[in-house]
C-alpha positions as CSV (number, residue, x, y, z in Angstrom):
1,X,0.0,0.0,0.0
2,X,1.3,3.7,-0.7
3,X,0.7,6.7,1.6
4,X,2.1,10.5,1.6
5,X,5.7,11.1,3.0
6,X,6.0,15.2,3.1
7,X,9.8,16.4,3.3
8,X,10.8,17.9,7.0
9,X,14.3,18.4,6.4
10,X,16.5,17.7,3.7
11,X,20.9,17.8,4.0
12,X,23.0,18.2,0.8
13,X,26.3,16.4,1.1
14,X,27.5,17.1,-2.7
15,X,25.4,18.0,-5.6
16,X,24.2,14.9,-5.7
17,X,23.9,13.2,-2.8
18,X,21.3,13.7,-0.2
19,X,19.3,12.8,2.7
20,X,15.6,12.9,3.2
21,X,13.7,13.1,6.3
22,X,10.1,12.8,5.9
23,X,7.0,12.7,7.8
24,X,4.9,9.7,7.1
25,X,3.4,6.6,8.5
26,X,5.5,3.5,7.8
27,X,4.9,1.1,10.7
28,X,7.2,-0.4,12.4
29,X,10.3,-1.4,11.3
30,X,13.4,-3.4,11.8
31,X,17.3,-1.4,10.9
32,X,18.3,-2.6,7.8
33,X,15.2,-2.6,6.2
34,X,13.7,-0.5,3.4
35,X,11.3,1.4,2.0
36,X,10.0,1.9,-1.5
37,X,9.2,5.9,-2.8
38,X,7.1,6.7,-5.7
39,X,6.1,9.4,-8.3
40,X,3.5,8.6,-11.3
41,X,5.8,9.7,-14.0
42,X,4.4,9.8,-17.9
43,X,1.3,8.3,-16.9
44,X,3.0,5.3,-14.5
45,X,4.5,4.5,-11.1
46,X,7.6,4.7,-10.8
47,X,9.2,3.0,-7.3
48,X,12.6,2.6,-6.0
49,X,13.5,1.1,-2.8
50,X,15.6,3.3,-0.2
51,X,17.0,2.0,3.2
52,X,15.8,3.5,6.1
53,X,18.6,5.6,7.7
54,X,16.6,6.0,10.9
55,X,16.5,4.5,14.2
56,X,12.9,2.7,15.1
57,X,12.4,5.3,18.2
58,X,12.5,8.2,15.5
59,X,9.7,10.4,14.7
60,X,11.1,10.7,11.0
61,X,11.6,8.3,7.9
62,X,14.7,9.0,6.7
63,X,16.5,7.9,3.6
64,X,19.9,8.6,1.8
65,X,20.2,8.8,-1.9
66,X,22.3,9.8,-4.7
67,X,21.0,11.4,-8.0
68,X,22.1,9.4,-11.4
69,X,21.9,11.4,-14.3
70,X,20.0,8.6,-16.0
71,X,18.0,7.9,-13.3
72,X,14.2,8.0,-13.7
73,X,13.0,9.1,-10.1
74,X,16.3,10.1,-8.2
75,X,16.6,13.3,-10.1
76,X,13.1,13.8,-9.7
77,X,14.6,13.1,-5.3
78,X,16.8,15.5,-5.1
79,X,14.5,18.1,-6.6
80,X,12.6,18.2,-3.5
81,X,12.2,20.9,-1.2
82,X,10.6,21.2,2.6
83,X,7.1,20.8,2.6
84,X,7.3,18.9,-0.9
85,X,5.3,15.3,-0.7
86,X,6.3,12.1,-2.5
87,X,4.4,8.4,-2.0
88,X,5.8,5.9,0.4
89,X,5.1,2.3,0.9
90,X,3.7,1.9,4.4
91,X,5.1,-1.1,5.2
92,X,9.2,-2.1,6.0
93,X,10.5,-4.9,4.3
94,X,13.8,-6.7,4.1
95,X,16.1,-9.2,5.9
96,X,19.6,-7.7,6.3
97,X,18.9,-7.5,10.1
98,X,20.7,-7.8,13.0
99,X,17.8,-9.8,13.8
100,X,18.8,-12.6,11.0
101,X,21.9,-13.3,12.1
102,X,22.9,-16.5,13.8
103,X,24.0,-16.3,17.8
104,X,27.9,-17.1,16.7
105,X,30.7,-14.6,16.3
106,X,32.1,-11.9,18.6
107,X,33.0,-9.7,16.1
108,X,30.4,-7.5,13.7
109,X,31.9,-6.6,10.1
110,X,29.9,-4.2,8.1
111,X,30.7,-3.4,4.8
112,X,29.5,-0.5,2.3
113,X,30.3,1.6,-0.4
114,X,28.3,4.5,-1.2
115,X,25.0,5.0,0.0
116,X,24.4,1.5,1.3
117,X,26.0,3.0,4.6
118,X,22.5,3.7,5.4
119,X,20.9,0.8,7.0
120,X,24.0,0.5,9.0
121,X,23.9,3.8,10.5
122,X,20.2,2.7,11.6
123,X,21.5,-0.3,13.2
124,X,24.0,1.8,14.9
125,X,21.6,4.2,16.1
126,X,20.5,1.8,18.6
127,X,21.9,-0.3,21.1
128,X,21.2,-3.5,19.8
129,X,25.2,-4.2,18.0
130,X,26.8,-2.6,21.0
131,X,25.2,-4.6,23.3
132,X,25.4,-8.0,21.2
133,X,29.5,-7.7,20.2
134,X,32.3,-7.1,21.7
135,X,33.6,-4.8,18.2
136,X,31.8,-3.4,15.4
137,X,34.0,-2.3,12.6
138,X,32.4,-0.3,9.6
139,X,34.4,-0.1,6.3
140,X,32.9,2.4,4.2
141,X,34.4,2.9,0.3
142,X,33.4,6.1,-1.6
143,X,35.0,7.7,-5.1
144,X,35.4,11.3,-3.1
145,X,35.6,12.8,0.5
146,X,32.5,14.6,0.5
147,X,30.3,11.5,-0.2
148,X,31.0,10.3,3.0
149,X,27.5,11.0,4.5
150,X,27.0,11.0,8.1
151,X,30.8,11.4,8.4
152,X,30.6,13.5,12.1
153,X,28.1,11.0,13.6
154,X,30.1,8.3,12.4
155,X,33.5,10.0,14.3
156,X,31.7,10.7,17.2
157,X,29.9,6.6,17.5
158,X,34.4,5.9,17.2
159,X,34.9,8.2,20.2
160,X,31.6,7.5,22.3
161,X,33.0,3.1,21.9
162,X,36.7,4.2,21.5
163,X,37.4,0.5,22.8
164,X,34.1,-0.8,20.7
165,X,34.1,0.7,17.2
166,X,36.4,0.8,14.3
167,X,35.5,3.5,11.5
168,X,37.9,2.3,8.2
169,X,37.6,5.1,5.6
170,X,38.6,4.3,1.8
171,X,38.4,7.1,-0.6
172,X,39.2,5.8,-4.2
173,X,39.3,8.8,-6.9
174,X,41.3,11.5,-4.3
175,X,43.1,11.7,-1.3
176,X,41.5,12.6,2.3
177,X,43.3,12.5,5.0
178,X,42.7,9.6,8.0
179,X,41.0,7.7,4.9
180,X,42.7,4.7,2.7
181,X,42.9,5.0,-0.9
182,X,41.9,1.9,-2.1
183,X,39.4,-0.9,-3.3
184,X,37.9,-2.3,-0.1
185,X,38.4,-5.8,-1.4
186,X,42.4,-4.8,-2.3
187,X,42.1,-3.6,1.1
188,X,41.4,-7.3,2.7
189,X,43.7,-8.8,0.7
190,X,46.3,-6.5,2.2
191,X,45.4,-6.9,5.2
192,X,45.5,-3.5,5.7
193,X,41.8,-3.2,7.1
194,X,41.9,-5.8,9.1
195,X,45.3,-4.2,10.6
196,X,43.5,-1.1,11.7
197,X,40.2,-2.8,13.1
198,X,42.7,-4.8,15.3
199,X,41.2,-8.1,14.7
200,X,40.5,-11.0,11.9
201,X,37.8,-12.0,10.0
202,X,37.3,-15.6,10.8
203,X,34.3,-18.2,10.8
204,X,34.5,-18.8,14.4
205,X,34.3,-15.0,15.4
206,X,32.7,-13.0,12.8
207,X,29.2,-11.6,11.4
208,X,29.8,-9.9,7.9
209,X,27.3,-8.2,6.3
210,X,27.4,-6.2,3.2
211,X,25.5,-3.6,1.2
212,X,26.6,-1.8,-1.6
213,X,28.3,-1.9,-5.5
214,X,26.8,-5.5,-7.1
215,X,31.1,-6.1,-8.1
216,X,32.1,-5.6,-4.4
217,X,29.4,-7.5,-3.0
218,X,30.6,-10.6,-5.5
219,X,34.3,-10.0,-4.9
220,X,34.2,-9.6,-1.4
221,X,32.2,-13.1,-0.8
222,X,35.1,-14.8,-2.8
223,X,37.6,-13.9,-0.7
224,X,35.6,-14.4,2.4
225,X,34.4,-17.9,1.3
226,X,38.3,-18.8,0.7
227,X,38.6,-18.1,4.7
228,X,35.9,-20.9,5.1
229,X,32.8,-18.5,5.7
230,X,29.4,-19.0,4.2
231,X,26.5,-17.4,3.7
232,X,24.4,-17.1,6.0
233,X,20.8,-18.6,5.4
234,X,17.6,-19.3,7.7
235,X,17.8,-22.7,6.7
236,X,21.8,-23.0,7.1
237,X,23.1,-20.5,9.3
238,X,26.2,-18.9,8.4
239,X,28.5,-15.7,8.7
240,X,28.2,-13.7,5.2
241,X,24.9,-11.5,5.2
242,X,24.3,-9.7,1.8
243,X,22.2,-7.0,0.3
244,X,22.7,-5.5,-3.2
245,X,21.4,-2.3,-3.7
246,X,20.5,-2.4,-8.1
């Protein structure tokens, strides 16, 4: 079913990417689940889904998304303005939760490029990871500094769980300072990330999950699968926990 969403607040990070916040009824929901927003567009509906960015408690729906030049509704996105209204689905949906993941492992990986940062940062906005492991490292890959969204909140979770949280940076077209320069699989292979989270991925200890570019999300369960993880599945629980974003 569709209902109104009307725009509350919107932050530009770069010409093209941007976050949402929206008032509208959705239900409730679980982090790391998404929502689908609509315009009727030359006479038809036109949906994409967007992962909620929010934490359950907020008052808000709030989304992160970049405009393609090509793209059909995204330009269409970021043309909003306060007070502007677009259609929402009403209901969550998804199963890259927390929720999903099997008892084992001490150690929560999550990985992202781009905008699929967002239904981490809604995981993290609650207590349920920091209660559940004993370290939470984020490795988040972008082409250019300023599409690191959420950047200062992000900081400030790494000093708020100093001992807890590991923020790994890679920023591929540029350099930025306190961030790699580098393919987050070339990264692993390196060893380089794991280096500067201060632990190893292994199937005894670690959760991975992983959102973002379709090619990363392939390479990066090669190389984990070499280690001996596996997906993880309701029917055969494992460690590797994907979502792909187109």
């Amino acid at each position: 079913m569709w209902g109104e969403a009307k725009v509350v607040e919107r932050i530009d990070w770069n010409d093209k990417l941007f976050t949402l916040k929206l008032a509208a009824e959705i239900g409730d929901f679980i982090p790391g689940q998404f929502i689908k927003l609509s315009q009727q567009i030359g006479g038809k509906r036109v949906a994409r889904a967007y992962s909620l960015v929010n934490a359950p408690s907020d008052e808000y729906v709030e989304v992160l998304a970049v405009s393609v030049n090509d793209g059909v509704l995204s330009p269409n996105l970021n043309a909003l303005k306060v007070g502007d209204t677009i259609e929402i689905t009403t209901k969550a949906a998804g199963y890259m939760t927390l929720d999903e993941l099997p008892e084992q492992g001490r150690h929560l990986w999550f990985f992202s490029t781009g905008t699929a940062v967002g239904p981490f940062i809604s995981m993290m906005r609650t207590q349920q990871p920091w209660k559940r492991f004993e370290k939470v490292v984020l490795v988040y890959g972008v082409r250019y500094a300023n599409d690191l969204a959420y950047l200062a909140e992000l900081q400030a979770l790494e000093a708020k769980y100093s001992q807890q949280f590991s923020l790994i940076t890679s920023v591929t077209r540029e350099a930025s300072d306190g961030a790699l320069s580098l393919r987050i699989t070339d990264g692993l292979i390196s060893g380089i990330i794991e280096d500067m989270a201060g632990v190893t991925i292994t199937p005894e200890d670690s959760q991975v999950m992983i959102c973002g570019h379709p090619q990363m999300i392939v390479d990066l369960n090669e190389l984990l699968k070499a280690r001996g993880l596996e997906k993880n599945l309701r029917r055969a629980p494992g460690q590797i926990t994907v979502e792909k974003y187109w």
